[in-house]
C-alpha positions as CSV (number, residue, x, y, z in Angstrom):
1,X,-1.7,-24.6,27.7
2,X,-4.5,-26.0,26.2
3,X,-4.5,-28.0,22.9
4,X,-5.9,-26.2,19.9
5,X,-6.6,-27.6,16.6
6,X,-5.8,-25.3,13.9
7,X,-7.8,-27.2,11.2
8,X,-11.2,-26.0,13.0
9,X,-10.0,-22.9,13.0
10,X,-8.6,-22.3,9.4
11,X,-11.8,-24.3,7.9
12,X,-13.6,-21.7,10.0
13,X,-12.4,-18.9,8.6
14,X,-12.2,-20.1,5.0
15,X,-15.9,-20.7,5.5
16,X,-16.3,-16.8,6.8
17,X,-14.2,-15.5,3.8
18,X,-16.9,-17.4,1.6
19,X,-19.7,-15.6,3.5
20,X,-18.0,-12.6,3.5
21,X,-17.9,-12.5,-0.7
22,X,-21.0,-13.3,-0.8
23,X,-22.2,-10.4,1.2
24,X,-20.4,-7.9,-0.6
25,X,-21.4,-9.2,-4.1
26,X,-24.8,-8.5,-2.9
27,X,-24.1,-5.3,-1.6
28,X,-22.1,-4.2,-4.8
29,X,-25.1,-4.9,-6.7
30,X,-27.4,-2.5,-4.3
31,X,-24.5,-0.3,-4.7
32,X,-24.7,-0.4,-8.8
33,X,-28.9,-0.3,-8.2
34,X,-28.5,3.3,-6.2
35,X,-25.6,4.6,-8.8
36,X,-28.3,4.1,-11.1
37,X,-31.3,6.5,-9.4
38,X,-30.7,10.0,-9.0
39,X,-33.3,10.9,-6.0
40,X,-32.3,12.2,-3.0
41,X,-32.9,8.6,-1.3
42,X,-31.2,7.0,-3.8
43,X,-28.0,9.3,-3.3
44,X,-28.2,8.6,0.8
45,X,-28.5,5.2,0.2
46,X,-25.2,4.8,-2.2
47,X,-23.2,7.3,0.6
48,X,-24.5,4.7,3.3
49,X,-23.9,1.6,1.3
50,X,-20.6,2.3,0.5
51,X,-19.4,3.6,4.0
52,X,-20.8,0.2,5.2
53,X,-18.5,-2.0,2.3
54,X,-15.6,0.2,3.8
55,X,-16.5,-1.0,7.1
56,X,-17.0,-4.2,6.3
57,X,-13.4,-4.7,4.2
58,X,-12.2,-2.9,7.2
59,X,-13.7,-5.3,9.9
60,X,-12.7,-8.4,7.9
61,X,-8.7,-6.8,7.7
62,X,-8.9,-6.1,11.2
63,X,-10.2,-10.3,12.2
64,X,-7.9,-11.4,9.7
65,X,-4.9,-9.3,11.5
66,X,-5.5,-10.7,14.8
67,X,-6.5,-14.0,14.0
68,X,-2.6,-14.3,11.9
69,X,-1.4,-13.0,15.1
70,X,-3.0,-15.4,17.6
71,X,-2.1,-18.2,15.1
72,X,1.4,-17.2,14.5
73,X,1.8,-16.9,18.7
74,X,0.2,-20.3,19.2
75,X,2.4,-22.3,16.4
76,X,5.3,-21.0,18.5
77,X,4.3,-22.3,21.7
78,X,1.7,-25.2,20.2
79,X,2.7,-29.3,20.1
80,X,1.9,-30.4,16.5
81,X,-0.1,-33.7,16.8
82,X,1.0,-35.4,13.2
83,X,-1.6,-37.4,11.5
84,X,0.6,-41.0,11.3
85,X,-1.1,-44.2,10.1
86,X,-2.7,-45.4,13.6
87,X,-5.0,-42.0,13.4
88,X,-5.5,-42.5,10.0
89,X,-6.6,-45.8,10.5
90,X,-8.7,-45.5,13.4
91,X,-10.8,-42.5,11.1
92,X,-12.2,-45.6,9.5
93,X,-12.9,-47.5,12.3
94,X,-14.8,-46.0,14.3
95,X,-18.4,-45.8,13.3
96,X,-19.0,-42.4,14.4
97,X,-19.2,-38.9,12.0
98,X,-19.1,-40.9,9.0
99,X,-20.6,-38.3,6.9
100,X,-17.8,-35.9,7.9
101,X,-14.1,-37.2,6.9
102,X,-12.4,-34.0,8.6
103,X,-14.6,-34.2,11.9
104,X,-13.2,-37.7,12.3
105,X,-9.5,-36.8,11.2
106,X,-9.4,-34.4,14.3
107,X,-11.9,-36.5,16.5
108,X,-9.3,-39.4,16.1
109,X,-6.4,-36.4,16.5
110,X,-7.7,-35.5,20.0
111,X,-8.0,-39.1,21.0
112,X,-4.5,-39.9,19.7
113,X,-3.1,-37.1,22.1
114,X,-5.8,-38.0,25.0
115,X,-4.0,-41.5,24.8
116,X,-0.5,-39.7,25.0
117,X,-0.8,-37.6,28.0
118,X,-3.6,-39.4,30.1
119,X,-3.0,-37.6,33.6
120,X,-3.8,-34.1,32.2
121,X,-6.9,-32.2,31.7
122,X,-8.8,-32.5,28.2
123,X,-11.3,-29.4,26.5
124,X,-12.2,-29.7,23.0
125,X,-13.6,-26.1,21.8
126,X,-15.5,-26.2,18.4
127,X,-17.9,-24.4,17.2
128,X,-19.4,-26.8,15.1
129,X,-21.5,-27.8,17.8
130,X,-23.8,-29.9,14.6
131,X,-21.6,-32.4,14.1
132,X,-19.8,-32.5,17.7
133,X,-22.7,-32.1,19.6
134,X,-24.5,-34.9,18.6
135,X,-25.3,-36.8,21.7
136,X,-22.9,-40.1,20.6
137,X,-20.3,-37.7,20.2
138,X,-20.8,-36.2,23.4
139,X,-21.0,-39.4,25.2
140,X,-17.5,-40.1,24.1
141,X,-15.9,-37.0,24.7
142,X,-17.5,-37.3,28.2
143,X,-16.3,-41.2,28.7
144,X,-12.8,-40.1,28.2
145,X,-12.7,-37.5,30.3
146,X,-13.4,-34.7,28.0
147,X,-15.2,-31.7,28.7
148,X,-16.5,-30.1,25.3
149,X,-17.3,-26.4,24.5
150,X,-18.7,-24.8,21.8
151,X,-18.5,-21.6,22.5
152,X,-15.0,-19.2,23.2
153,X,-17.3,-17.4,26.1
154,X,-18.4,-20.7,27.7
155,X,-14.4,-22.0,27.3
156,X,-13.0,-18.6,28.3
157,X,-15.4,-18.7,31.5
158,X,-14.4,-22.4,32.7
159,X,-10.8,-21.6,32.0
160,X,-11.1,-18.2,34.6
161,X,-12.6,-20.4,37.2
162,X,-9.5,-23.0,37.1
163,X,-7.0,-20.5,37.6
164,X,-9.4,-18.5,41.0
């Protein structure tokens, strides 16, 4: 099974639920602008703007739902990697993502377990493909033996073609 880092993933979808407000504080206030007009398009509008809030809130349950599923199967079946002083440590000396204190808390993570279990085969899949696909980054992904994906598809696809 391959290693996941739940960080990503959480920090991910905190950043969606931010999103996510502020879309539908915009579209409560187109909401309150169409309350406000009485004309036939007006009307249409509201009915349409509303069903789409109800769709949204309804979209957002349902990713929310299977993403506390997916999470709640892979902490049973998931090794923990525990940030201890060495990772810590090396998040400050390596002159790479400096700008980014998280980025290098898991960057030095995955290194930590690449170190531990050398003889198996590393992916790191991140979609924040602007700080870990810079080409320095890449490069040492690459020199350790590390294939990197940013995309689910692109992961989902390699990870078929090993098991053919």
């Amino acid at each position: 099974m391959p290693s996941i880092c739940y960080v990503e993933a959480i920090i991910t979808l905190e950043q969606q639920e931010k999103y996510n407000l502020d879309f539908l504080h915009k579209l409560d206030i187109q909401i309150n602008e169409a309350e406000q007009d009485n004309s036939d398009n007006a009307r249409l509008l509201l009915f349409q703007l509303e069903q789409s809030r109800t769709s949204f809130l309804n979209r957002n349950n349902d990713i929310k739902e299977r993403f506390n599923i997916a999470f709640n199967s892979l902490v049973s079946k998931a090794e923990m990697i525990t940030l201890n002083h060495g990772i810590f440590q090396e998040t400050f000396n390596r002159p790479i993502l400096e700008k980014h204190t998280m980025d290098k808390l898991i960057f030095e993570c995955l290194f930590f377990h690449c170190r531990l279990y050398p003889d198996e085969i590393k992916i790191f899949l991140s979609s924040n493909y602007k700080e870990f696909g810079k080409r320095e980054v890449t490069e040492i992904l690459r020199d350790n033996g590390i294939q990197y994906f940013n995309k689910t598809q692109n992961f989902l696809g390699w990870l078929q073609s090993q098991s053919s």
